[in-house]
C-alpha positions in Angstrom: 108.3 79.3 115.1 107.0 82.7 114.1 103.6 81.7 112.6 102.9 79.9 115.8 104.1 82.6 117.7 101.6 84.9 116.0 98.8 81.9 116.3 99.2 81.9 120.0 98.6 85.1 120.4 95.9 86.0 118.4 94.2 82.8 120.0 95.0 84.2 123.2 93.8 87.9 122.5 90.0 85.9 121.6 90.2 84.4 124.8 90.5 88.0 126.4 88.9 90.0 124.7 84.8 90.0 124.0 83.9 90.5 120.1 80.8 91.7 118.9 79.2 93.1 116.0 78.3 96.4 115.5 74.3 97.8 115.9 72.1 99.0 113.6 70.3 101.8 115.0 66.5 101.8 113.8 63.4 104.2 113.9 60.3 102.2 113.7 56.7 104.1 113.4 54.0 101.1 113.5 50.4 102.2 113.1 48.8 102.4 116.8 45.9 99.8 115.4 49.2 97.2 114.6 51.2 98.5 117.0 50.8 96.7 120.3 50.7 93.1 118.1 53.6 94.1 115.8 55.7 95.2 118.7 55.4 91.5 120.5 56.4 90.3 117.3 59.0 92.5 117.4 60.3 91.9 120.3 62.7 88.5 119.8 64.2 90.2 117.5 65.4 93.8 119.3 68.4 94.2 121.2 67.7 97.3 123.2 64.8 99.9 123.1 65.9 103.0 123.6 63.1 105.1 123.5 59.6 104.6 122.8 56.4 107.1 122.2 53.0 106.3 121.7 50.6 108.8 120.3 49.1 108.5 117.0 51.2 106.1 116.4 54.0 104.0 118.2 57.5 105.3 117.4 60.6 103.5 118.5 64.0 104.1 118.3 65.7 100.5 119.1 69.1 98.7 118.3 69.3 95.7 116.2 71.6 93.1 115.3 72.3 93.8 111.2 71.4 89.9 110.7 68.2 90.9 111.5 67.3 94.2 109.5 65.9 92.4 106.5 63.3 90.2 108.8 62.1 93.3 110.7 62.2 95.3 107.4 59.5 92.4 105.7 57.4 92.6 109.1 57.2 95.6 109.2 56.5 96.1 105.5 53.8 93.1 105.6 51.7 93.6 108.7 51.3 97.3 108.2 50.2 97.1 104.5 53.0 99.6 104.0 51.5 102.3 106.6 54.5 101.4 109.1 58.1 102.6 108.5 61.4 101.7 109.4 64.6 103.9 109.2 68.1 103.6 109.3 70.0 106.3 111.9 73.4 104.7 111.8 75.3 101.6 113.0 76.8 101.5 116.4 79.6 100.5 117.6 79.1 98.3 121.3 81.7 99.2 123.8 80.7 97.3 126.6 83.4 94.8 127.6 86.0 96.2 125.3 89.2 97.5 126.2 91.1 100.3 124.4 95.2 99.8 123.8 
């Protein structure tokens, strides 16, 4: 009775509570002649933009789910020619809908 105790409640506590992964934070400087085509490429795949300056060049600073880091990475990568870059500020940790105990 135990195990399904502990079942129960851990099926329960999914029910309740929201779980999500964690964010990759990214800095993305696109070349201005690629960047208003690369950026509607882009754009599926972004979860939030959370800034954005155009000057020389467009820089972003967005959040991404990790699953997508290697498809962004390639695009990046292959419709710049290697002019564009993409960095890695940290992974973030979503704390909407969650509840602290």
């Amino acid at each position: 009775p135990c195990c399904s105790q502990a079942l129960e409640v851990i099926r329960q506590l999914k029910e309740s509570m929201e779980i999500q992964r964690a964010h990759m934070r990214l800095r993305l400087v696109l070349p201005a002649k690629e960047a208003k085509r690369l950026k509607e490429k882009l754009k599926p795949l972004l979860q939030v933009v959370e800034s954005e300056d155009f000057d020389e060049e467009l820089e972003m600073v967005v959040l991404v789910d990790p699953g997508c880091f290697r498809e962004i990475d390639e695009l990046i990568r292959c419709e710049t020619k290697g002019r564009g870059s993409l960095e890695v500020l940290n992974l973030k940790d979503v704390e909407e809908g969650e509840e602290k105990f």
